[in-house]
C-alpha positions in Angstrom: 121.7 72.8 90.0 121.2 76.3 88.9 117.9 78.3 88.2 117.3 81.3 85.7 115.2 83.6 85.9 113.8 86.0 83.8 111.7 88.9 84.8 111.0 91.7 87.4 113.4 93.5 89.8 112.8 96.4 91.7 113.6 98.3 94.6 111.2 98.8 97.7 110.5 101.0 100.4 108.4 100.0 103.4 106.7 101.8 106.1 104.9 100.8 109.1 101.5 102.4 110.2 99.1 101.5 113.0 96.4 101.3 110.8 96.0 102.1 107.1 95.1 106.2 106.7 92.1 107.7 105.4 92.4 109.4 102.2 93.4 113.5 102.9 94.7 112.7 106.2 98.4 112.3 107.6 100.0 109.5 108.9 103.0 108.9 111.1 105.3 105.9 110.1 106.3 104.0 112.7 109.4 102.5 110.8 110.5 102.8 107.7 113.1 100.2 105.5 114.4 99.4 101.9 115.4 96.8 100.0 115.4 94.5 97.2 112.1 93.2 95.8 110.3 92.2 92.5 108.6 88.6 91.6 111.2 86.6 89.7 114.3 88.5 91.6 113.5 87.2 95.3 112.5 84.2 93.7 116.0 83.3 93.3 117.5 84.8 96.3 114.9 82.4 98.2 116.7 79.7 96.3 120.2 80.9 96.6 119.9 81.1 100.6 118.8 77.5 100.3 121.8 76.5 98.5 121.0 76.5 94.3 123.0 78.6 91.8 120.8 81.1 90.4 121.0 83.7 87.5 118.7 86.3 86.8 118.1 88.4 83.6 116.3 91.7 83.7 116.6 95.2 83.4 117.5 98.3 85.5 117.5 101.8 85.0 121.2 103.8 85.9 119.6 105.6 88.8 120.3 105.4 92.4 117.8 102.0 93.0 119.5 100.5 89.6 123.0 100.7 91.8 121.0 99.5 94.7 119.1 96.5 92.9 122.0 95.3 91.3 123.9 95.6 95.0 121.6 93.7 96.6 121.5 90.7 94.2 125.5 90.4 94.2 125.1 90.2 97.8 123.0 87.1 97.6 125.1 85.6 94.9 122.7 86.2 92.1 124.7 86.1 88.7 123.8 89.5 87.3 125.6 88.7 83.9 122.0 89.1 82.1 120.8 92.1 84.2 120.6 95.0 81.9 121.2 98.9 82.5 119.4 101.0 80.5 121.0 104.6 79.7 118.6 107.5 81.1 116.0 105.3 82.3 114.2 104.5 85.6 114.2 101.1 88.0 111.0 99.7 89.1 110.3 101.2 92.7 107.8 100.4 94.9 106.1 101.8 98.2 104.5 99.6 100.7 102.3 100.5 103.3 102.2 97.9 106.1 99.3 97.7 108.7 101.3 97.0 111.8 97.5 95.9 113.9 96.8 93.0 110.5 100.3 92.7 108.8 98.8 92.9 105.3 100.4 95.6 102.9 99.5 97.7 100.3 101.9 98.2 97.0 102.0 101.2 95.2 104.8 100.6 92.1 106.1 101.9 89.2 106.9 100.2 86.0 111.2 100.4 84.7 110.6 103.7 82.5 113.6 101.6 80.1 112.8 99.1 77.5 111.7 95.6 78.0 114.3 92.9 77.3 114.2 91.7 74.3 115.1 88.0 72.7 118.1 88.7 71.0 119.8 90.5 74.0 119.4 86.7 75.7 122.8 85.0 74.9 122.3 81.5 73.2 123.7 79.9 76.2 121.4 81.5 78.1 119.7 78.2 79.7 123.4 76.3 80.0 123.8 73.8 82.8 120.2 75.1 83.9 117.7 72.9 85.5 114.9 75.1 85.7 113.4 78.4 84.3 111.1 81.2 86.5 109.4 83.9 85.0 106.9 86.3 85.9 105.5 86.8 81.8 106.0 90.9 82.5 108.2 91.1 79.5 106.3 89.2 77.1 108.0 88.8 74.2 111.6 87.5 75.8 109.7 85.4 77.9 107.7 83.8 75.3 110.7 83.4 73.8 112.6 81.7 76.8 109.9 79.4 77.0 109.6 78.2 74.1 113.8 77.6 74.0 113.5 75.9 77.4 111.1 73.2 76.1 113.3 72.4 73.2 116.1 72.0 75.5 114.1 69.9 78.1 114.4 72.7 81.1 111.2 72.9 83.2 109.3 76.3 83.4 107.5 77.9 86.0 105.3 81.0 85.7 104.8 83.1 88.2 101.2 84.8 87.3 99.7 87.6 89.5 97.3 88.7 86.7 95.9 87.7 83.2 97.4 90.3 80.8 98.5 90.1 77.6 100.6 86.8 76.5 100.1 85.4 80.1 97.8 82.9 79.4 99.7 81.9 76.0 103.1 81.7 78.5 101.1 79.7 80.9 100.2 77.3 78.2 104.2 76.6 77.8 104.7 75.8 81.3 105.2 73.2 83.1 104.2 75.2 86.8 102.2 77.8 87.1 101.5 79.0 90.3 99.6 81.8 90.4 97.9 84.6 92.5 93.8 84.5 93.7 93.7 87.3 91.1 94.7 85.1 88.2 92.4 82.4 89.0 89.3 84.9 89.6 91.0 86.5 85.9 90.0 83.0 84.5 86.1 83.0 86.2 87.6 81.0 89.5 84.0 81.4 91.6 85.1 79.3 94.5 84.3 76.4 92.9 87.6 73.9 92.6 85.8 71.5 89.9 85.2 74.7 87.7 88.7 76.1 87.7 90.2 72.6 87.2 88.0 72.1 84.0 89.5 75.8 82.9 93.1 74.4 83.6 92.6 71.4 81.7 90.8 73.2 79.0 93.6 75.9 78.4 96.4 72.7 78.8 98.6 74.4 81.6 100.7 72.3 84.1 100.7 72.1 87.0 98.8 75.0 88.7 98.8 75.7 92.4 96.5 78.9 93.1 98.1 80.7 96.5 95.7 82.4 99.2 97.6 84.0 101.5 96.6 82.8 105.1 94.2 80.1 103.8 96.6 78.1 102.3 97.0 76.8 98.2 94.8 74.6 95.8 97.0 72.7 93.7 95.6 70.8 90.7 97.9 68.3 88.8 95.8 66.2 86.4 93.1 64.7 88.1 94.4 65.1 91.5 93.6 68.6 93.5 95.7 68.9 96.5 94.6 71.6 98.9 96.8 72.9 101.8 96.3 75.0 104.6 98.9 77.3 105.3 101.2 77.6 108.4 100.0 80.1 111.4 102.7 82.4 112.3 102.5 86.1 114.2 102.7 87.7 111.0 104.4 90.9 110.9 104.8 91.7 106.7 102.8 89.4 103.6 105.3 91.0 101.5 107.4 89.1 99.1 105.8 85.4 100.6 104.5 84.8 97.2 108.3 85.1 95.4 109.4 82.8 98.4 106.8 80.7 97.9 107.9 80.4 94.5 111.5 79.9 95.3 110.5 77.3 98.1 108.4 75.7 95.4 111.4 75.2 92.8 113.8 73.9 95.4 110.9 70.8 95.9 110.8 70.2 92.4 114.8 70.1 92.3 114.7 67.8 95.0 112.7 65.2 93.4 109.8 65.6 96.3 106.4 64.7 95.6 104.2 67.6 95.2 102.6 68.1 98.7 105.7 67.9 100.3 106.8 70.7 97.7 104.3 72.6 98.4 104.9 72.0 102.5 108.0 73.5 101.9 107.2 75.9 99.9 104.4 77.1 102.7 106.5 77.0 105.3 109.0 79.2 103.7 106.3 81.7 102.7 105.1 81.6 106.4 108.9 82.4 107.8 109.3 85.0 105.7 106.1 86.9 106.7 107.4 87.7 110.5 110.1 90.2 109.0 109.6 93.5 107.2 109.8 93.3 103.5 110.0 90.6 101.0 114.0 89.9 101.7 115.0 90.1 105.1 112.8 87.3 106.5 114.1 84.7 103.6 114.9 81.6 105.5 117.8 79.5 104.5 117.0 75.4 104.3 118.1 74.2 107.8 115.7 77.1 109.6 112.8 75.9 107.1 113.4 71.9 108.2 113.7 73.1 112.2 110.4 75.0 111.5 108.8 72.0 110.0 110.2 69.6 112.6 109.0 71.8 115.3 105.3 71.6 113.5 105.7 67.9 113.7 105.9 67.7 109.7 108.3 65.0 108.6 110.0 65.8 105.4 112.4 64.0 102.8 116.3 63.8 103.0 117.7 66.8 100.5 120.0 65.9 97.7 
């Protein structure tokens, strides 16, 4: 079973402060770290520490981070065939300020400075022997594109949407997932109300949509059924990156053949794991530590394939 993915990579560095500074004051760091991030990116990673195949496509500038992103995937066994390097141009970077009293972050990025991937740079066999496809919708013409070629060829499609921008909404319409951020869902008049959003959901034809919320768990809704669940208490250290493993989590269920709450279980308790390490990558558990965590919460889960 492999996964593609097309979308963001980046490269991130991390501190750690007591407490998030006021504005024109300094601020000692109590630990600092790097490493790989971006939506689609640790997506896969999350799924090739679990055990599926995964290739992403993407772009990178030929800086220092480019060299560093495109390290960091090969050491996960990402196939970086489709990964791009653009001549002169910039990597997405981001710096992330971690409250060490709360373990909540803030991101400050910065776009790739080189141009989006386009279509035709996607070879036709771009979506061979591939069960499912992840994007994030950044580049919105290739993933359009990918979408569309996906449901000719029968591959599932899941979006990864942190904010209604331009195309998003048209690329969530193609999908068969989209699970998105709190953001999206407030983007599309979410007031609290599930009944409301679901309405939305139906009204715009997207899939399957499960809304994260961080430490109060996901709303899924799949047709008629909404499926709320609460997420897993851990000592959280870093919410960095437990969205993209919830993602990958979420698309190793689906591969398995699991219902959806037990997806989603999964995909929760891999999110939760993750958040007691700094950064989105070095927490990523692999699928024996997520079934001993589950087992040790008293959840019963299906046999993998």
């Amino acid at each position: 079973m492999r996964v593609t993915g097309i979308g963001q990579c980046a490269y991130d560095y991390l501190a750690v402060v007591d407490a998030f500074p006021a504005v024109d004051t300094k601020k000692e760091v109590l630990r600092l770290e790097e490493q790989g991030g971006g939506p689609v990116s640790t997506a896969l990673v999350t799924l090739s520490r679990l055990g599926i195949e995964a290739g992403f496509y993407g772009i990178t500038g030929d800086d220092e981070e480019g060299a560093k992103i495109r390290q960091s995937l090969v050491d996960e066994r990402i196939d970086i065939s489709g990964l791009k390097q653009r001549p002169g141009a910039a990597s997405q970077r981001a710096f992330i300020v971690i409250e060490q009293s709360r373990g909540k972050r803030t991101i400050f990025w910065q776009r790739p400075s080189g141009a989006a991937l386009l279509p035709e740079e996607l070879p036709a066999t771009f979506l061979d022997n591939t069960a499912f496809l992840l994007l994030d919708g950044l580049m919105t013409e290739v993933s359009l594109f990918a979408a569309q070629e996906a449901k000719k060829a029968g591959v599932p499609v899941m979006l990864d949407a942190g904010r209604v921008r331009e195309g998003m909404l048209e690329l969530a319409g193609l999908c068969d997932y989209v699970v998105a951020s709190e953001e999206f869902a407030k983007d599309l008049g979410w007031d609290d109300d599930a009944g409301t959003l679901q309405r939305e959901i139906g009204r715009r034809g997207f899939g399957v949509t499960t809304i994260t919320l961080g430490e109060r768990g996901s709303i899924t809704f799949a047709g008629s059924d909404v499926i709320t669940m609460p997420a897993f208490s851990v000592e959280s250290v870093d919410t960095t990156g437990a969205g993209d493993v919830f993602h990958g989590g979420y698309v190793y269920g689906i591969l398995q053949g699991w219902p959806l709450p037990e997806t989603i279980r999964f995909a929760s308790a891999a999110a939760a794991m993750k958040c007691r390490h700094i950064g989105g990558r070095s927490g990523i558990p692999g699928s024996d530590d997520v079934f001993r965590f589950l087992d040790a919460q008293g959840v019963s889960m299906p046999t993998p394939r």
